[in-house]
N, C-alpha and C positions, 0 to 999 in steps of 0.2 A: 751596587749592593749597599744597603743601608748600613750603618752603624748598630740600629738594633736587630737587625738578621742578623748580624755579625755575632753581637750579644746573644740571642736566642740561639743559636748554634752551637756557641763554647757552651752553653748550661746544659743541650740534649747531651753532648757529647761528655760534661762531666758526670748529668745525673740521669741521664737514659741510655746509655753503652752499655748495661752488661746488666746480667739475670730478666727476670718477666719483663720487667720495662720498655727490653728493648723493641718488641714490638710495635708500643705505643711513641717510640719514636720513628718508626717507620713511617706508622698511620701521619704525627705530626706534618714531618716532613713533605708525605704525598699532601697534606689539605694544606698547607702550603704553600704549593709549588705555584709557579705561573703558567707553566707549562701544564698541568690541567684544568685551568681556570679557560685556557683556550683550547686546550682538548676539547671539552664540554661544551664551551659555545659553537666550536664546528661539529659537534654531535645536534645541537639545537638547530644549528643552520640547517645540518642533512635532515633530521625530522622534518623540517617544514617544508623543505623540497618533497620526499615525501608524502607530506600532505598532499599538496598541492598540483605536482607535477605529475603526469601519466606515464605509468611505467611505459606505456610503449614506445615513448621518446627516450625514457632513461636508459632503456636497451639499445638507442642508438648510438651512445656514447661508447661501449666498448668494440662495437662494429666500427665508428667511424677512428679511435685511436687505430685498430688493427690495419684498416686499409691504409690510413696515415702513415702510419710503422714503414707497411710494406711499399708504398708512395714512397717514398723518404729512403728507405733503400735502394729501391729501384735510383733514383736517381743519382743519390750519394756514392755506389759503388763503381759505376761507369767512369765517374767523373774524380775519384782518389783512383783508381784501377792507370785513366788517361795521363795524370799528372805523374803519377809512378814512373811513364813508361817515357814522357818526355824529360823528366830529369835525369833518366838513365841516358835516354841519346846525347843529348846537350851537354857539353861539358861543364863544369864549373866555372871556368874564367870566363864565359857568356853569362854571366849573371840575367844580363836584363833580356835577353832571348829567349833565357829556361826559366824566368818567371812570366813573362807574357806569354810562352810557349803552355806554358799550365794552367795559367788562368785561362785561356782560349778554349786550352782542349775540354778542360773541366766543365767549363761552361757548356759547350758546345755537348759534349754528351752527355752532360747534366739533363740537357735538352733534350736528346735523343732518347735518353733512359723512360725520361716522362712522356716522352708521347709513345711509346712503346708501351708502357706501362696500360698509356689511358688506349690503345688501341687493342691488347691483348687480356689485360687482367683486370680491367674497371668491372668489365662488363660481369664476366663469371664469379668476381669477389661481392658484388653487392649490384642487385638486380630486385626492384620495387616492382611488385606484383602480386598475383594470385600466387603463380608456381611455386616464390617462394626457395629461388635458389642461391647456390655460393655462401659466402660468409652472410651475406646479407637476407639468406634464409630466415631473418626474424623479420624479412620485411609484410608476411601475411600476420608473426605477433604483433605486429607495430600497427600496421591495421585494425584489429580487432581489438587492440588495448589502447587505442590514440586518444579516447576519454577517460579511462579506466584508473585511476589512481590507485594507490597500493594500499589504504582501507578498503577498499568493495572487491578485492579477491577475496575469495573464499579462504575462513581461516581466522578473516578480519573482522568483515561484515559492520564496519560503525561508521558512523554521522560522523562531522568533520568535529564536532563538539566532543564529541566520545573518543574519536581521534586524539585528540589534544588533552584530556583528561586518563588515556591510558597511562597502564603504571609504570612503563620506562621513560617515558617523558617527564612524569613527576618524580622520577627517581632522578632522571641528571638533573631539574634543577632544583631538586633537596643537597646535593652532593655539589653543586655549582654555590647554593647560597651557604654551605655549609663551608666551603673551600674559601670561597670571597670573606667569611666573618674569619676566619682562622689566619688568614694571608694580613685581613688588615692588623689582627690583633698581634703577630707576632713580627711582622716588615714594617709598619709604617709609624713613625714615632708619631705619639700625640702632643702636634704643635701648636701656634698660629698660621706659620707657615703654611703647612697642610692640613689645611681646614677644607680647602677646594677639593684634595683628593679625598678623604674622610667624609665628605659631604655626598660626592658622585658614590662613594661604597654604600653612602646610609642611604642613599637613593635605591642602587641595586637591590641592594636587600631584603628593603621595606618592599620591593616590586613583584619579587619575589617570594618572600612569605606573604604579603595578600594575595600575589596571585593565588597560591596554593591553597587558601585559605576559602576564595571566590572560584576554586574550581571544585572545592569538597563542599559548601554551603550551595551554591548556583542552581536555581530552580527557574525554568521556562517551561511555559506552556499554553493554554486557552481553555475559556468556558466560553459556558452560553447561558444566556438568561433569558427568561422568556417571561414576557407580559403577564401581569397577575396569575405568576406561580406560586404564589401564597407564602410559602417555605422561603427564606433567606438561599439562594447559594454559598456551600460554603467549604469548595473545594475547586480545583480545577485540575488538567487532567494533562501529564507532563509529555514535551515535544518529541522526547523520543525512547523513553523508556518505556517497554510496554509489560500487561501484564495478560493471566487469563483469570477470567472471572468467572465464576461458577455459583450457582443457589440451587437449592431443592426446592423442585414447584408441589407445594400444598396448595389444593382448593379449600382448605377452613385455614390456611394460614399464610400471610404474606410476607415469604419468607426474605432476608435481604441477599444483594449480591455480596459476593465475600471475593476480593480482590488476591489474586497471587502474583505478585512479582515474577518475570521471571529474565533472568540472563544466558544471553546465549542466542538469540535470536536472531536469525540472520536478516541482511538487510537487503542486498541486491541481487542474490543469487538462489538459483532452486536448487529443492531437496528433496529428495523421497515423494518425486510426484505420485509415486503410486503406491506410497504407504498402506492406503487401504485398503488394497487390492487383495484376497488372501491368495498363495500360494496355489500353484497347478489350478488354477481358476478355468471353468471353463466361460469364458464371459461371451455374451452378447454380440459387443462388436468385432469380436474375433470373429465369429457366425456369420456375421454379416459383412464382414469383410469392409469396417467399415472406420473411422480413426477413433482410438481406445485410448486407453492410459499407453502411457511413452515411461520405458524404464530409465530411470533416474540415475547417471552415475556417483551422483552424489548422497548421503544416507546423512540423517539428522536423529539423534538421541539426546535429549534433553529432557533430565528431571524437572520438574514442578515442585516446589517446596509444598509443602504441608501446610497447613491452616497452621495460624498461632497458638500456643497453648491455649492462651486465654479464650478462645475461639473454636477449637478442636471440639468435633462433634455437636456441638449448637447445630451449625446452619447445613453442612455437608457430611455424610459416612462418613467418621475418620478411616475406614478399611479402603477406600476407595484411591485412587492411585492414578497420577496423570505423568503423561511423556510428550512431547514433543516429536515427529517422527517424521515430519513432512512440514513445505514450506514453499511458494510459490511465490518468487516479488513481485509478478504483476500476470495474473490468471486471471482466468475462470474455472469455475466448481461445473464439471457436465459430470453426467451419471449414466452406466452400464449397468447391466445383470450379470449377477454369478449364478450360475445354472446348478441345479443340482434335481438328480431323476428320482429320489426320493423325499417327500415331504419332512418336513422339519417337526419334532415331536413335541419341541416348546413352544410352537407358536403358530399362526392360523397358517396355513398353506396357500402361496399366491401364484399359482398354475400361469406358464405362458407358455401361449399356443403364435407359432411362424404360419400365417397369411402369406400364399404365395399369389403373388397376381402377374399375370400371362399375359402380353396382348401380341396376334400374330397380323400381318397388314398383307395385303396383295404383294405381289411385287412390284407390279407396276409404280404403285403409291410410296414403295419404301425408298429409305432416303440414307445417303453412305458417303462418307466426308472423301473417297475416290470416286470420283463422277464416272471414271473409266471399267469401276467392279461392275462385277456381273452379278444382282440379288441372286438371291434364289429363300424361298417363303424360310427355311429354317435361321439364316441369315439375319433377314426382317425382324425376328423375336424377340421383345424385348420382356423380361423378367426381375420383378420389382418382389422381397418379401419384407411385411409388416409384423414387427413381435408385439402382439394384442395381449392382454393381462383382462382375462375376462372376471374378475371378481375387481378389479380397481375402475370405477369410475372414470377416474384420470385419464387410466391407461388401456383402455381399451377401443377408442379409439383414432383412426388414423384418417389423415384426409389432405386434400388440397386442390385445388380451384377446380380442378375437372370432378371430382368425383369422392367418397365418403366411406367407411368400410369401419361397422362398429360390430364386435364381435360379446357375444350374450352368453351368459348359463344358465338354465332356467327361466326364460321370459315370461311373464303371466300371458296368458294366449289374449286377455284385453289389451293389454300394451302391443301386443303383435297386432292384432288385428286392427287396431287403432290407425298403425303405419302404415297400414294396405288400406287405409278409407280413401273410396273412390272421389277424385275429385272433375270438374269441368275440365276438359280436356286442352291444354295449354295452360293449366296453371304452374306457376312457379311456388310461389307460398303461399300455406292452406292454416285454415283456422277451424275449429272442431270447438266449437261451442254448444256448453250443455247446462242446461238450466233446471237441475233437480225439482223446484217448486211449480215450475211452470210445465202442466204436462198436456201431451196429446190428444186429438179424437182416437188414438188409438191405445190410452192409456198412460204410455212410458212418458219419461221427460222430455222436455224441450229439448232437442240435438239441431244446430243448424252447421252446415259445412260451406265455409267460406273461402271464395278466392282470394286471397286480401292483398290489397294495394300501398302502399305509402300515401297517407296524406285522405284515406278514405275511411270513409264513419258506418256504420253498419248497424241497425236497428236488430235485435233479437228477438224475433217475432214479437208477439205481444205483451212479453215482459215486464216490457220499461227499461230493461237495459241496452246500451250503446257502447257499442266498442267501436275505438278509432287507432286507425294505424295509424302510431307515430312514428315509427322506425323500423327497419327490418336490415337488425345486423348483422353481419357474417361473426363477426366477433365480439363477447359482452364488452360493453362502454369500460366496465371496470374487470380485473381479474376474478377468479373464483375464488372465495377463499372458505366455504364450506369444508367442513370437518369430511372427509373423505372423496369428494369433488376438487378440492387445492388444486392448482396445478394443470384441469383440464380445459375443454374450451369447447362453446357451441353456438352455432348460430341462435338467436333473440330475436323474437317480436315484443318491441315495447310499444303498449295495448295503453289506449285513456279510456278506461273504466269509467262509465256512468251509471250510475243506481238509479231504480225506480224512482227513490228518495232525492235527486237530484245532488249526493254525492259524487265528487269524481277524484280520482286517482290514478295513477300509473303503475303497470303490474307489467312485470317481465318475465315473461314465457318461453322460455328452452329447448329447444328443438331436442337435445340429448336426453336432457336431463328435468323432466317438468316435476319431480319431486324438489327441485331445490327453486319452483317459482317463487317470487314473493311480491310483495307493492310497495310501494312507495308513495307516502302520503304527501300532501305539502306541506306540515309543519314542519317547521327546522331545527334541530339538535342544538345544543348548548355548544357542541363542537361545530356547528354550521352544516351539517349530513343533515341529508331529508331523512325523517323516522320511517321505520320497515316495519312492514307484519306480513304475517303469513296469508298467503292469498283468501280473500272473501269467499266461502263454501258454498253462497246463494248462487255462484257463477262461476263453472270451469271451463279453464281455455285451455286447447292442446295445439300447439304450433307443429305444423310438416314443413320442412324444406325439401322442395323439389325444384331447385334452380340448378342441383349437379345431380350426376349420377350416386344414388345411396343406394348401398349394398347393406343389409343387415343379417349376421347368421345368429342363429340360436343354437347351442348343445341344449338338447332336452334332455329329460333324465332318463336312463337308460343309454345313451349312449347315440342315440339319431339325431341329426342335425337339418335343421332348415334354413332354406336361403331367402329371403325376400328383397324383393330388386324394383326399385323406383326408377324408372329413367327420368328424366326433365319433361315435363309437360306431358306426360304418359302415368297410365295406371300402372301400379303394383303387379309384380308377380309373383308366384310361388312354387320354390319347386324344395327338392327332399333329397338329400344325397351329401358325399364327401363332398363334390365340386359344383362351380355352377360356370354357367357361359352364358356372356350375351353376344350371340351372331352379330356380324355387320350389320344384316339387314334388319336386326330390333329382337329374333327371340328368344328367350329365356329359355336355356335347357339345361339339363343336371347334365354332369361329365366333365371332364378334363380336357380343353382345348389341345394340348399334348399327343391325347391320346385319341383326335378325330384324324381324318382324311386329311392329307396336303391342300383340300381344297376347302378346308374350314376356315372362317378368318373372325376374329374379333377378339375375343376377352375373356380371360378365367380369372375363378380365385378359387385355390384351392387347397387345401389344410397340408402343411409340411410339419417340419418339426416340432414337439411339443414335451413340453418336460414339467414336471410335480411342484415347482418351486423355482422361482427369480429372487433374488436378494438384490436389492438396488445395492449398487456402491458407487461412491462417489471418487471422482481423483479429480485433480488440476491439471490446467491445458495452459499452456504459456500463452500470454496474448502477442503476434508478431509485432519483432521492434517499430515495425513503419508506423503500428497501429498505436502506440504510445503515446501518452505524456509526459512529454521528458520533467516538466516541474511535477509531477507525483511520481518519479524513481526516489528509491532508498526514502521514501517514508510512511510505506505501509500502506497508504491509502487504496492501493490495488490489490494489498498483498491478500493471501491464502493460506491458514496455518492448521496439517496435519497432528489432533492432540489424540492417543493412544488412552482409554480407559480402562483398567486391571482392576479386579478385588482381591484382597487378601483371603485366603483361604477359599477363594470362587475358583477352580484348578479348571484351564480351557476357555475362559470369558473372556475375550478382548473383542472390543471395541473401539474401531476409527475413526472418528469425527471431521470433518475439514471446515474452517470456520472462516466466513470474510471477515474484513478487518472494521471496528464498531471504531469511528472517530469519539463520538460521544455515545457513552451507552443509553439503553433505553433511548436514543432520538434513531425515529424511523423505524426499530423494532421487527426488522425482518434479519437482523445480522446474529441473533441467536441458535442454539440450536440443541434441540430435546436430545438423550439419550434414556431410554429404561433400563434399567438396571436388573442383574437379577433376582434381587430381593423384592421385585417388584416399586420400588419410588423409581422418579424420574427429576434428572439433572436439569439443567440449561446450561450452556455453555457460551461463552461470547470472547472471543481475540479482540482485544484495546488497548487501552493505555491506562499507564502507573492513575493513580488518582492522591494529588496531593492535599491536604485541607490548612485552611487558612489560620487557624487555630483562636483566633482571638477574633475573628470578625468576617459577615456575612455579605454577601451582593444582591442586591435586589435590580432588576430595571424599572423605572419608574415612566422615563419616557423615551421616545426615539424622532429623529428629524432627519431626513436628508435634504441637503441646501446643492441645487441645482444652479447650471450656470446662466440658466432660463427660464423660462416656466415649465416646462419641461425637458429641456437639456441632460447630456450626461451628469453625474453627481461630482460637486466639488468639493463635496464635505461631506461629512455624516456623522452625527453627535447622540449620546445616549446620555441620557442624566440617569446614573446610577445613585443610589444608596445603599450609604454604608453602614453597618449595625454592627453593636458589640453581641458576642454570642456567651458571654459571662460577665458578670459582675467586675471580676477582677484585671476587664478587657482594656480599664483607664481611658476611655473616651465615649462621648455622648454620639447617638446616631448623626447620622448629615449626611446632604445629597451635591453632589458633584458633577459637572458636567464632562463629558469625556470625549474629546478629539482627536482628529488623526496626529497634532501637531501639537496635543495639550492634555496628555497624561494623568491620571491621578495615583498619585502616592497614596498607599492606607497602607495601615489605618491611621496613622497620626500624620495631619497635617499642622500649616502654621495659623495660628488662632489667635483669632484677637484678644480674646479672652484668659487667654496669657501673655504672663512679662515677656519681654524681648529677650533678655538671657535663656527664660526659659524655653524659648521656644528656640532658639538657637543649638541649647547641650539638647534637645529633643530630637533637632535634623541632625545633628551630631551623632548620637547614639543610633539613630533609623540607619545610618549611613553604611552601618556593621551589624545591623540588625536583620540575618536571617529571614525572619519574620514579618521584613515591611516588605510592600509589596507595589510592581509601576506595574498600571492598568492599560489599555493602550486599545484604541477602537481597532479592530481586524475584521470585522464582516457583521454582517448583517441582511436581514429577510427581505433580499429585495423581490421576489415573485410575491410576496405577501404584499408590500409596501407599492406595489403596482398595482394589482386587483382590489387594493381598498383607494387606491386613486381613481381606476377609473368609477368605484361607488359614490367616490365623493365628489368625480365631475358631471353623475346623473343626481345629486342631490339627495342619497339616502344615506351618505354618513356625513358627518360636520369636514372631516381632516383624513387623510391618509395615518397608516397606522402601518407597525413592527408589527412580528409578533414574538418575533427573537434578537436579539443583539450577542456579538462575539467580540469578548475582548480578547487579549493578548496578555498573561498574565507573566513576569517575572521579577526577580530579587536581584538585586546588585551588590552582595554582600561586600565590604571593602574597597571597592572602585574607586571611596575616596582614598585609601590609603594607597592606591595604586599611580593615583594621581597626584598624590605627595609627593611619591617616591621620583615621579617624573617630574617634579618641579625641581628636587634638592639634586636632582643630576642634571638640570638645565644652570641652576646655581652655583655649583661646586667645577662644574667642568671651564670655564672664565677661569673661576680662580686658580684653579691648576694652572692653564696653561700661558694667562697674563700676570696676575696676580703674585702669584707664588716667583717666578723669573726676577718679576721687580723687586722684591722683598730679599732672593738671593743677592739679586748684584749690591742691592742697600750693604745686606751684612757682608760680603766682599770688599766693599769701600770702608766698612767700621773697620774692619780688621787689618785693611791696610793701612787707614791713618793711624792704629793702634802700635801697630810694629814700625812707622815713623818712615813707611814706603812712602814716596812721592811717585815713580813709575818703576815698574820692579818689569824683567824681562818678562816677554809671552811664558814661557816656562812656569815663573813664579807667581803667574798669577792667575794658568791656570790649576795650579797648586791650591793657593792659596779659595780661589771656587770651587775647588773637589770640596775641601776641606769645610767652606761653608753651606756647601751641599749636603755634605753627608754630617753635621751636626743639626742640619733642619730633617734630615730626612728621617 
């Protein structure tokens, strides 16, 4: 104990004992103490175990003390129980008999105890497996939690960075460096002497308050910059705080996104998969007996902050209202119907009718995973139903390799009869070409009906026009993405169109759907897309697929339904009724295979259940662990986030949206998603991240290089020369461009200039050092599918060079880090001196004081007297 603890104690004791004060000498005393100064650092210790360590192993620590405990009994009592009972036999004056006698026994059933132990109670105290039994019954938690650290339970849900930033960890070490400034100011006199220990505290400290400092300023994250984008970048978009973003879509106005922070987001575990599912639902895959939404035991409620004042009601209804209610860490978005037998009064009614299809086989031909069963034709039966939405494009039809079943309301009888044109018998795909200008000796237009081939060209009568089969796909080359088409799919012929005029083009023709044909010219778009137009009027083409069985029904109006039935290389038929059949032997009848003879065999379809209205909803499906990426767990890049939309004063409007997760918004453009409102405007909606701006200066990409180990080898470099721009006047530096590597960073905005003094540009890195504001730029990715497809242009000689067309850097601030590494320097400095330095300097004033007092060698006693003495006047 020092000399001035000593001092600081008599003055609490004279002038903090008694009335309010005394309080405030409690508090001294605790920020004081030593013994919280190592409290706190083994609270530091256990957090970082915590971080880092899986609980499922930290549960093995009180399972493995207890079997210990009881190990350690087991053998300890046998063996104090044996020595008991040999010092009772043995007399005393045997000394050396009845201590060999004990050590023997003790030992000996010390031994006994223990394998006893491991032969009877190993087993049932702690047993590693599924079952899961004995004390060791955490051995199936210990499994399932063996990577699971104790942020990604639920409750926690943070990055190891939000970990470290939570506010008990910054509370011990506010109360650690509060304790450490308090301890040195009142224990440790200010010497020369202790200058080493005062140096290792100004270390701590300084480590400490920047840490705190570099965890409250500390921004990471990534942009992306993309080849003459015009616009400066001049934000980027942070690594793990995310936000949702929301704008109102105007067609006369382009309105912006408006970001909301939000906290509370979970990170690796699911929530409310089926948020938006509405209650007592009668849904679809329930009907079908088929996998649906999975109830969630977990529920998620999380408000969304409001727009800013300043921003309120500009860009979004201020009455409108968002939750958070649902959360997937690594799904997919599928979609069910909610049924209801009545139509909906606010909005168009989308009828869905159950296709039940029937196929019954001989016996002889049917087929039973017991070779030993005995068929019998009911047995054989196999029953398949299709929920068709006959007003959605989309959704009304169903199909797959054997056969096609598109359900109609109202078909114009041209369009039917069209489907029933007779073709040459064994064709598979038919072409229905009609030349409105060019007409007959009988009058009407040019109509020719063509077999068509791959790879074959076909004159139209006397026209002048040629059409050639380029393709005949089962599936468009590209998605649909027609305004109420989205989402569906039909077999194509893509047709090379030749004109009279010795024009040519490619027109794609739609087996489903020939109102959404169009062409495709050869000139090239600014975006590199061949330009479209709507198919040439001088010449219509109707593509038939007859390479599967196609079933088409019509409801006509009044309530009669017709069937029309293509087989493969067979003509059309037609028949009238609820059901249809095709016989084994090929023919077409109205009825219900169900309801023929036992000795009827082939195939029905026939109208089941049908109800006034489908309401699509969507829920999340967890994707299986096997199917994983374990580097995109806990960061969203998979995730699925359930956001709940309310209006104030709209009583009964909710609305649930499930949104994937937008790495960078706006890139890719499918991760949004509309809601209408009931006031009639409509939202977008998009789940991403915080967006942070640079505030004084922009990124441009100017160029891009990847430098291979070969000519064309894997990449061993990859370099982007950025520039940097002031985005105001009072930004303090002139534009300039920068090279930027895996190994070779750039700092902005201020770097070192020739163009200034050497001082100055030194207090410049000085200040940048705790400057918020500055920012290291760091190459992280870039457009290699781009940067390949303009190599191989530029190894057939139609571009000069391989080209980006986007580069990713790596953006973040090191606010402090030099002060952090101060503080690690004056505690590499100060700890020497402590522990050599400062000893030498005592024994020096040891030996002053002894030739002072006129000792020549004084006893061990008085000299270590006189060391206390000049220890505790240095201390």
């Amino acid at each position: 104990m020092s000399r001035k603890w000593q001092r600081v104690k008599r003055w609490d004791n004279e002038h903090l004992s008694a009335g309010p004060l005394r309080p405030l000498k409690w508090v001294l005393r605790a920020l004081s103490s030593i013994s919280l100064a190592i409290s706190l650092l083994v609270l530091v210790a256990i957090y970082g175990v915590f971080a880092s360590v899986p609980i499922g192993l930290l549960a093995l620590l009180p399972v493995w003390l207890v079997i210990g405990l009881l190990a350690l009994l087991a053998c300890a009592l046998p063996a104090v129980g044996a020595g008991a009972l040999v010092r009772a036999a043995v007399p005393k004056e045997l000394r050396g008999l009845r201590f060999a006698g004990t050590v023997l026994a003790g030992i000996a059933l010390a031994v006994a105890g223990g394998l006893v132990f491991a032969e009877f109670a190993w087993q049932p105290l702690y047993r590693v497996g599924s079952t899961g039994e004995g004390i060791g019954g955490l051995a199936a938690f210990v499994e399932d939690y063996s990577s699971t650290t104790l942020r990604r339970l639920p409750g926690f849900e943070m990055s190891e960075l939000e970990f470290y930033s939570w506010w008990p960890f910054r509370l011990v070490l506010v109360l650690f460096t509060i304790n450490m400034i308090v301890a040195t100011l009142r224990r440790i006199e200010f010497s020369f002497k202790n200058l080493g220990v005062l140096t290792v505290h100004t270390g701590i400290v300084m480590i400490a308050l920047a840490g705190a400092f570099y965890q409250q300023a500390k921004k990471e994250g990534d942009t992306i910059l993309f080849a003459g984008a015009g616009a400066p970048e001049t934000g980027f978009f942070d690594i793990d705080r995310t936000a949702l973003w929301v704008r109102t879509i105007d067609e006369n106005l382009r309105t912006p996104w408006e970001q909301r922070p939000v906290r509370g987001v979970p990170r690796y575990n699911d929530y409310g998969l089926d948020a938006s599912v509405p209650e007592d639902a009668d849904l679809l895959s329930d009907l079908l007996e088929t996998a649906g939404p999975v109830e969630s035991p977990r529920r998620l409620d999380v408000r969304v902050p409001d727009s800013l004042p300043a921003t309120r009601g500009l860009y979004v209804e201020p009455t409108l209202k968002f939750r958070l209610v649902g959360y997937s860490a690594y799904g997919a978005i599928e979609e069910t119907l909610a049924l209801q037998t009545d139509a909906p009064a606010d909005r168009p009614a989308e009828p869905v009718q159950v296709i039940e299809f029937v196929s019954k086989i001989p016996q002889e031909n049917a087929v039973s995973e017991d070779p030993d069963a005995e068929l019998i034709p009911e047995l054989a039966r196999l029953s398949f139903r299709f929920p068709l939405r006959p007003l959605s494009p989309a959704h009304r039809v169903a199909r797959n390799p054997a056969f096609g079943i598109e359900l109609t309301r109202g078909m114009p009888d041209e369009r039917f009869l069209e489907l029933g044109t007779r073709f040459p018998r064994g064709t598979l795909h038919g072409l229905i070409v009609t030349v409105p200008e060019s007409a007959t000796e009988a009058g009407g237009p040019l109509r020719v009906v063509i077999p068509a081939s791959e790879g074959e060209a076909y004159s139209i009568g006397d026209s002048g026009w040629t059409v050639a089969v380029k393709d005949l796909a089962d599936d468009p080359p590209f998605p649909i993405i027609t305004e109420g088409f989205a989402g569906g799919t039909s077999s194509v012929a893509i047709l090379r169109m030749t004109s009279p005029e010795g024009e040519s083009f490619d027109r794609w023709v739609y087996h489903r759907f020939p109102s959404i044909n169009q062409e495709l010219l050869d000139q090239v778009q600014a975006n590199g897309r061949p330009s479209r137009r709507d198919p040439d009027p001088r010449i219509d083409v109707v593509y038939i697929d007859a390479s599967r069985l196609q079933v088409f029904i019509d409801e006509m109006p009044g309530g009669a339904r017709r069937f029309l039935v293509r087989q493969p290389g067979r003509d059309a038929s037609v028949v009238a009724g609820d059901a249809m059949t095709l016989l084994d032997e090929g023919a077409v009848v109205a009825g219900d295979l169900r309801e023929m003879g036992d000795d009827a065999y082939g195939v029905s379809l026939a109208f089941g259940e049908s109800w006034a209205h489908g309401e699509p909803v969507e829920y999340a499906v967890p994707v299986p662990e096997v199917d994983r990426d374990a580097s995109l767990i806990g960061t969203h890049a998979e995730a699925k986030l359930a956001v709940e939309l309310t209006m104030e004063g709209v009583d009964g409007w909710r609305e649930v949206v499930w949104l994937p997760f937008s790495r960078y918004l706006g890139v890719g453009g499918q991760q949004a998603r509309e809601v209408e409102l009931p006031t009639g405007q409509r939202v977008a909606l998009a789940f991403g991240r915080v967006r942070h701006t640079f505030e004084r200066f922009g990124l441009e990409m100017v160029d891009f290089e990847m430098i291979s180990y070969d000519h064309r080898g894997a990449p061993r470099d990859f370099q982007s020369i950025v520039r940097v721009v002031p985005t105001s006047v009072t930004s303090g530096f002139d534009a300039y461009s920068r090279v930027v590597k895996l190994n070779a960073p750039l700092r902005a905005p201020h770097v070192w200039s020739e163009d200034r003094s050497w001082p100055a540009n030194a207090a410049l890195m000085a200040v940048r050092g705790v400057d918020s504001r500055a920012y290291k730029l760091s190459q992280a990715g870039w457009d290699q599918q781009g940067w390949q497809e303009s190599q191989q242009l530029a190894d057939q000689g139609l571009v000069d060079r391989p080209r980006a067309r986007f580069t990713i850097l790596q953006v973040g601030n090191n606010p402090g880090i030099h002060l952090i590494a101060i503080g690690g320097v004056l505690i590499g400095l100060g700890t020497p001196w402590a522990f050599y330095v400062k000893p030498w300097l005592v024994r020096r004033e040891r030996e002053r004081l002894a030739r002072g007092a006129g000792v020549a060698r004084e006893p061990i006693g008085a000299v270590g007297r006189v060391e206390r003495e000049a220890q505790g006047a240095g201390a």
